[in-house]
N, C-alpha and C positions, 0 to 999 in steps of 0.2 A: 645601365644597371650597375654597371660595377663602382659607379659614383655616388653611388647611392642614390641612386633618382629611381622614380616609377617611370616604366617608359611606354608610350600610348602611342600608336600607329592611325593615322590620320587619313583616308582615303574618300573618293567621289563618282559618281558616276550620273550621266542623266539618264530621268526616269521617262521615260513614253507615255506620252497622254493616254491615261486609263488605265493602266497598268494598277493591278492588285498588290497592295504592298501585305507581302511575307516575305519570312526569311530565307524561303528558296528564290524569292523573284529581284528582292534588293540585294540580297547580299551575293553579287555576284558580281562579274566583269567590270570589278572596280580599278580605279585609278589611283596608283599609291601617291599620296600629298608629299609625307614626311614621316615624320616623328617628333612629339614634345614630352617633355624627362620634367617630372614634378617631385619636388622633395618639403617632405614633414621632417624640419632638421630636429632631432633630439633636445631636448631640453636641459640646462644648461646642467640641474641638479642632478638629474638624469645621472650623465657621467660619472657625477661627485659619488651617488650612491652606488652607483657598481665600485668603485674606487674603494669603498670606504665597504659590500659586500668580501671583495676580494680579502679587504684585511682582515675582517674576522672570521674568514674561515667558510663564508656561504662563499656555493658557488654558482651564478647567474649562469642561465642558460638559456637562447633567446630560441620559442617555436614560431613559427610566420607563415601565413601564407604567400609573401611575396615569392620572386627569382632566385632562384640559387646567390647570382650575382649580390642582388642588390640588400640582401641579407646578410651576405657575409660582409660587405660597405659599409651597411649600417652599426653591426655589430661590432667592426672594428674600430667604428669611432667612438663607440661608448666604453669602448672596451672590456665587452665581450671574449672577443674573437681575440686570438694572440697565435704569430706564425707558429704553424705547425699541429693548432689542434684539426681535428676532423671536423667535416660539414656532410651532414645527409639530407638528401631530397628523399620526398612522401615515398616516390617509386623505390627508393633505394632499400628505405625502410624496411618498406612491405616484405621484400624479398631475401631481409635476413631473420636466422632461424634464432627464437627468443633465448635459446642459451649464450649464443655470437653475440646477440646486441648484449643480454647481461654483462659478458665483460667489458667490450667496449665501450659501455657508454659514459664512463667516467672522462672520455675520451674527446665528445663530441660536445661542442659547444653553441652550433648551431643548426636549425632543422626547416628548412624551405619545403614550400608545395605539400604540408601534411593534413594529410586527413584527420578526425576526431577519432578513429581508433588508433592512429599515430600517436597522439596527443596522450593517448590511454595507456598507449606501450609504454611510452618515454616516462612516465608517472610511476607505471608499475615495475621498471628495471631498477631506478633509483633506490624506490623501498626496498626491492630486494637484497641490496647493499647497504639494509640497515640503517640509510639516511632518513634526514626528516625532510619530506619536501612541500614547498609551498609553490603552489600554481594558480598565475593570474590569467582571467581570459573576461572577453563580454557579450559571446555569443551563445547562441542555443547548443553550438555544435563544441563548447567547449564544457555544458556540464555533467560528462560523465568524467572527464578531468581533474575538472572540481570539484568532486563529490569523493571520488578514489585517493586526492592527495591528504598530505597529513593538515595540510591549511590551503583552502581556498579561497583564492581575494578576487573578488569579483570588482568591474569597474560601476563606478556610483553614475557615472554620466552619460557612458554611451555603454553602460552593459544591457544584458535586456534581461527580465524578469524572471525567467527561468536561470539563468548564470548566477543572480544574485540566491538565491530561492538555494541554490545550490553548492553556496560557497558560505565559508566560516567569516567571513570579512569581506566589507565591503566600501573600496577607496572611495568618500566621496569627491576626492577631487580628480580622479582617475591620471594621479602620478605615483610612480616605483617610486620615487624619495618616500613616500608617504610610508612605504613597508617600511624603509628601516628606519625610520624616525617611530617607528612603533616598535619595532626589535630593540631599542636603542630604551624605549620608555618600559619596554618587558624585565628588560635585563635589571634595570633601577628598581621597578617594581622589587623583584625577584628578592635583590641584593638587600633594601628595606625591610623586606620580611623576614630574612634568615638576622638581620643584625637583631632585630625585634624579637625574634623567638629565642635566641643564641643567649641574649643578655636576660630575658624573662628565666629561662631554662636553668644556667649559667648559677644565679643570685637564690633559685627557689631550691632547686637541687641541696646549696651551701648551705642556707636553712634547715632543708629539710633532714639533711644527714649531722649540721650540729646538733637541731634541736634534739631529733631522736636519739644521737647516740649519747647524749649526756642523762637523758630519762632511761635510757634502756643500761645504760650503767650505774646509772648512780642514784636512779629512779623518780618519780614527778616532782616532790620535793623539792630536787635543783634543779626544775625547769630551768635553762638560762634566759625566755625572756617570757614576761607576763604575757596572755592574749591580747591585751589592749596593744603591749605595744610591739606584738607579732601585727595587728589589724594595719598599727600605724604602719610601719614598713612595706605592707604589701601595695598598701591602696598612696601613698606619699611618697615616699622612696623609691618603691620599684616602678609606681603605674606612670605617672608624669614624665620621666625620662624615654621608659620603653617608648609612648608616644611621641615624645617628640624624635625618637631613634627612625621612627616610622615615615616621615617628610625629613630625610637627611638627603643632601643631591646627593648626583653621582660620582664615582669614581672617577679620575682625569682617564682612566685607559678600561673605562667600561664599554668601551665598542673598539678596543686591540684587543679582548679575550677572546680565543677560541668558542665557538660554539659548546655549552654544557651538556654532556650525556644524559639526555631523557628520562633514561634509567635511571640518573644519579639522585637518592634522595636529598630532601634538603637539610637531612641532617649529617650533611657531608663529612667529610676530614677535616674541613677547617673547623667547622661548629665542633666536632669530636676533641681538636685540640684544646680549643678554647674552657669545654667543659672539662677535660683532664687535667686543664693545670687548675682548675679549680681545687681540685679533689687533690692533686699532690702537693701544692702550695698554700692553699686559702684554709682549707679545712683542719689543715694539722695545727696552723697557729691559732684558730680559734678553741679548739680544746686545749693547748697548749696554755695560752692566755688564760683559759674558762677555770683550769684546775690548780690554776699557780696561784689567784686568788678565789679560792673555793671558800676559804677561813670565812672569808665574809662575802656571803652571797650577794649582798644589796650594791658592792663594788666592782663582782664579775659580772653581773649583767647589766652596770654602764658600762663598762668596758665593751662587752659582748656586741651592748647596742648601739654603742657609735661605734664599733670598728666595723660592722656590720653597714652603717650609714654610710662610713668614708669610705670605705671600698666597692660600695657598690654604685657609689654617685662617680668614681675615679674611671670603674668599669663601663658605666655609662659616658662618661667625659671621651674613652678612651675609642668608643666601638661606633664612630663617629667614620670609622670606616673600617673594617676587617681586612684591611689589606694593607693601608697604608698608615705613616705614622699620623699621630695627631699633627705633626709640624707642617705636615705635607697637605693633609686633607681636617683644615680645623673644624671643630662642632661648627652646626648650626646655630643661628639665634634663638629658636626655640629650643633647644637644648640648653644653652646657658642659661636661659630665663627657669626654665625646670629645675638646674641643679641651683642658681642662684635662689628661688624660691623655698626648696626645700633648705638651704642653709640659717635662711633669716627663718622660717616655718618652728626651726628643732627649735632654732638660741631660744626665740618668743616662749615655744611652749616648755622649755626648758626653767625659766623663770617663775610658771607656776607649779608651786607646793602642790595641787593637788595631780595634777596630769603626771608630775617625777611621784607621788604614793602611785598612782593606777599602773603609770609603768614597771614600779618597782626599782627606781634607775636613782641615781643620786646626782649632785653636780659635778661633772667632771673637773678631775683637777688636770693644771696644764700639762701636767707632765704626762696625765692617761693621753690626753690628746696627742703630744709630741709624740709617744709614742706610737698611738694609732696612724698619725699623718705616715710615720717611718714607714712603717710596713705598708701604707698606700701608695708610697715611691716604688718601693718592690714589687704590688703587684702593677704598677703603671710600666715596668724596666720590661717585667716579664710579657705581656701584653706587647710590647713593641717589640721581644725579639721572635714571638711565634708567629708578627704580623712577617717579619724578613724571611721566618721560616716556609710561611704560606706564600709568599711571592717569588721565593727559589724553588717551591715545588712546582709551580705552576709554568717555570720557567724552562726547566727540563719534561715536562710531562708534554707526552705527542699530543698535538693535536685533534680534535675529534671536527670531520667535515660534515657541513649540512648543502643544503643544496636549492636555490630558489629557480624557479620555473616560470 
């Protein structure tokens, strides 16, 4: 057992003609044979995924019914088990009082010969420490386990219909790599969404606070940008990027980050930076700009509306990942395609007289643009030092631990 084998005892005896076979009449005054030691060695990926649980912060914990022994053998090869943590047997269990097991269970790593109210204990001490825990099993006796955890992954192949019935998830290949290669596709999801809302947010916000504070100041009049070409912007400019912001991979060290606080919305600290430098940087040079050429309105709102375009296609260039720089983590192909589209999209409609009447915009002279390009460097400069900022926060911030079952 302690080699990690199953160990099976082998024994004989002869039966007497006519002899009633039951369990009081066979199984007696037998003949010890031997013993044979069977092993289901772990699978190669197996390891890899606890390896790569350990790093971000989950912590695997194996329940079994096998041997004390061959429990703690097996789990030390997956690596599990590490000298020195604790191992409890079902008996042992039982016989401690649930505020003792509360604290220690952060302790024990592995649990032989348990019962399904075991299984029910060890589920319900973790939550109580405010973790999140996910618990796999494929038997009848494991779904009130799976029903109490915060995710239950039931096995697709040899679980049995009540376990699935009762779980959040369900492996169909019935391997552990398969969790975190879905933790792994959560976290990207996650990270896709918050880049998508951040930059929709971000661009609409900027809008919303030039448009109105130049109307609530100076009144409808100097609108700074016609409806058509507010329409154009939102649905051109803004929408084409944000999606393809949406299928961007993931980050090189999106399964090194700690587990995310549950609680934490996803309009975290970093989306909150990103939108404040909008508001201390972007916003003040747009009225800035807007009321230095006020004299002649038809010149403050090309201006308005290409710096408007160039900064927001630089912002989408840039949020190609929220953490790292663009040099490190470059756009997607569909991202280029979107902001390369929307560039040839303006010049084209740029050249018809009547779309520059609807927008109210004129032709840009080089010089507007040199200048607008400038201040697209500054907000790309800025954008790269709150990505350094957000990766030294995160770098000093304690960890927050989950815990898989």
């Amino acid at each position: 057992a302690d080699g990690a084998l199953r160990v099976i005892a082998l024994a004989c005896r002869e039966m007497p003609e006519g002899l009633v076979c039951t369990e009081e009449t066979v199984e007696n005054q037998l003949v010890f044979l031997g013993l044979a030691g069977m092993i289901d060695p772990p699978r190669d990926e197996a390891i890899e995924a606890v390896r790569v649980c350990k790093k971000v912060g989950i912590k695997p914990v194996m329940i079994t019914g096998d041997h004390k022994l061959t429990a703690v053998a097996i789990a030390r090869e997956i690596g599990i088990y590490a000298q020195g943590d604790r191992v409890l047997v079902g008996s042992e269990l039982e016989s401690i009082p649930d505020e003792e097991f509360d604290r220690i269970v952060s302790e024990v790593t592995v649990y032989a010969r348990v019962s399904p109210t075991d299984k029910l204990k060890i589920v319900k001490a973790w939550k109580k420490r405010g973790e999140v825990v996910a618990m796999t099993g494929d038997g009848v006796n494991d779904a009130p386990a799976l029903k109490h955890a915060d995710i239950g992954v039931a096995m697709g192949i040899s679980g049995t219909d009540v376990a699935k019935e009762a779980s959040d998830m369900i492996l169909n290949d019935d391997n552990f790599a398969t969790v975190v290669k879905a933790i792994e596709q959560g976290r990207w999801i996650y990270d896709n969404i918050k880049k998508y809302l951040t930059y929709l947010l971000r661009c609409n916000i900027t809008e919303v606070v030039v448009i109105g504070g130049v109307v609530l100041i100076s009144g409808p009049e100097y609108l700074p940008l016609l409806p058509a070409a507010i329409l154009y912007m939102n649905l051109a400019t803004d929408g084409l990027p944000a999606l393809a912001l949406g299928v961007s991979p993931p980050d090189p060290d999106i399964m090194e980050r700690p587990p995310r606080d549950p609680r934490e919305s996803v309009f975290s600290w970093d989306v909150r930076m990103f939108i404040l430098m909008a508001l201390l940087i972007e916003i003040p040079f747009f009225f800035i700009l807007f009321y230095h050429e006020l004299a002649d309105i038809a010149h403050a709102r090309t201006e308005i509306f290409f710096l408007f375009i160039i900064v927001e296609l630089i912002i989408a260039l840039n949020f190609s990942s929220m953490r790292y720089s663009i040099f490190k983590v470059p756009p997607n192909k569909w991202l280029l395609a979107a902001i390369f589209w929307e560039i040839v999209l303006v010049a084209a409609l740029m050249q018809i007289p009547a779309v520059r009447e609807a927008f109210g915009i004129l032709m840009p002279a080089a010089s507007d643009l040199t200048m607008i390009l400038g201040f697209g460097v500054l907000v790309f400069i800025s954008m790269e030092v709150i990505k350094k900022v957000i990766r030294w926060r995160s770098s000093v911030r304690p960890k927050v631990a989950s815990v898989a079952t």
